[in-house]
C-alpha atoms as one frame of an Amber mdcrd trajectory, in Angstrom:
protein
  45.353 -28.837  25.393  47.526 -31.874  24.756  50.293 -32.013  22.309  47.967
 -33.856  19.442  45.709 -30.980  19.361  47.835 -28.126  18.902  49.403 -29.716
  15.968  46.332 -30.829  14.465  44.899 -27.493  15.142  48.005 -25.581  13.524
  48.423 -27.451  10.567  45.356 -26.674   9.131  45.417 -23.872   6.356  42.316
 -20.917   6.284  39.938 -21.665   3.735  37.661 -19.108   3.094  34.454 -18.154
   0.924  35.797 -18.029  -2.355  38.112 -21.070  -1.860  38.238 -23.822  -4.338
  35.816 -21.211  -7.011  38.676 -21.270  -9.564  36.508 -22.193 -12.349  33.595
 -21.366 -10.863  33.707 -17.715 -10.221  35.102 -16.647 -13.872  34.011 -14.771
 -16.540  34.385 -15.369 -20.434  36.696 -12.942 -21.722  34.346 -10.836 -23.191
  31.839 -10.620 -20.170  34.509  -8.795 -17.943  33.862  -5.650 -16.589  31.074
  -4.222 -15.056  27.840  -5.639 -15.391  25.162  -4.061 -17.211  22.349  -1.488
 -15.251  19.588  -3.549 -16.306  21.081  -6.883 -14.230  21.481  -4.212 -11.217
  18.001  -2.772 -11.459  15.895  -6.353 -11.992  13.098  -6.779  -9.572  11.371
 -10.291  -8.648   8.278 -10.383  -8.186   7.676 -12.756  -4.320   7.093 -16.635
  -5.097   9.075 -16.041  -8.415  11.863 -18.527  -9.449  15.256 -17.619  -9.963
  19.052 -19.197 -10.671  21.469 -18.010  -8.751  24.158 -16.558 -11.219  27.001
 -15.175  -8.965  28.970 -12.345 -11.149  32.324 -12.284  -9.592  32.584  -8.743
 -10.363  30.216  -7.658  -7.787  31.433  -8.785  -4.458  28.981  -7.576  -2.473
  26.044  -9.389  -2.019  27.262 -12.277  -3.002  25.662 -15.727  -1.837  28.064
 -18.815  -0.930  29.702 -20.134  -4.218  27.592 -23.330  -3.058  24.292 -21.976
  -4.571  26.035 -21.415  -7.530  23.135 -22.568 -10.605  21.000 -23.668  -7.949
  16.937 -22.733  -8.447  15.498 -20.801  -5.841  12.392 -19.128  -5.028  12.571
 -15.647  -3.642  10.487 -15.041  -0.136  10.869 -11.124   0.139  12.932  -8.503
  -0.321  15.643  -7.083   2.696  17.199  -3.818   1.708  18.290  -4.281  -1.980
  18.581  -7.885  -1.647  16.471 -10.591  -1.834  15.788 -13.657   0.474  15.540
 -16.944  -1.423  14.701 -20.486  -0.174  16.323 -22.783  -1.840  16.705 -26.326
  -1.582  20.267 -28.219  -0.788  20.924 -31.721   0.549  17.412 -32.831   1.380
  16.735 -29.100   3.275  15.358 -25.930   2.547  18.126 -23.198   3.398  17.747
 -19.173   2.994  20.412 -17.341   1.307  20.284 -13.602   0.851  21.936 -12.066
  -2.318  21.652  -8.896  -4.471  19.901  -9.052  -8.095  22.873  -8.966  -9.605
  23.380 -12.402  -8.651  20.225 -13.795  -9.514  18.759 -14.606 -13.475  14.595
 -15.526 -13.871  14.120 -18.962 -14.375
């Protein structure tokens, strides 16, 4: 490895998933806590459209802060989750993520 590329390789700092979500990922005052049952229990129905509504609360589950108020249209349910297709930069992607997570359109 020459000189160049072990200083351009160490200088860089870790970024990781909930970089850069400052705003993003942050409740009102008055929505803190934990979220209600009924947002836990939801069920979607396959073909049904949904916003992805990340509650920073929940950390599991969660899908990339990316899809964040993105539509979607969920493809089947995995476990608790639920597999959505959803369309970013000219190309259908799949992103898992837990109901909490998720509003109907």
């Amino acid at each position: 490895m020459s000189t160049f590329a072990r200083v351009w390789a160490v200088g860089r700092k870790p970024k990781g998933l909930r970089s850069r979500t400052r705003k993003k990922l942050r409740k009102h005052i008055r929505e803190r806590g934990v979220p209600r049952p009924s947002r836990v229990i939801q069920e979607f129905p396959p073909n049904s459209r949904v916003i992805v509504d990340i509650d920073p609360s929940v950390p599991k589950g969660q899908p990339h802060p990316r899809y964040h108020g993105k539509i979607g249209v969920v493809v089947e349910r995995r476990g608790r989750a639920y597999v959505l297709q959803i369309r970013n930069g000219g190309m259908t992607k799949k992103v898992i993520s837990r109901p909490e997570h998720l509003k109907v359109v």
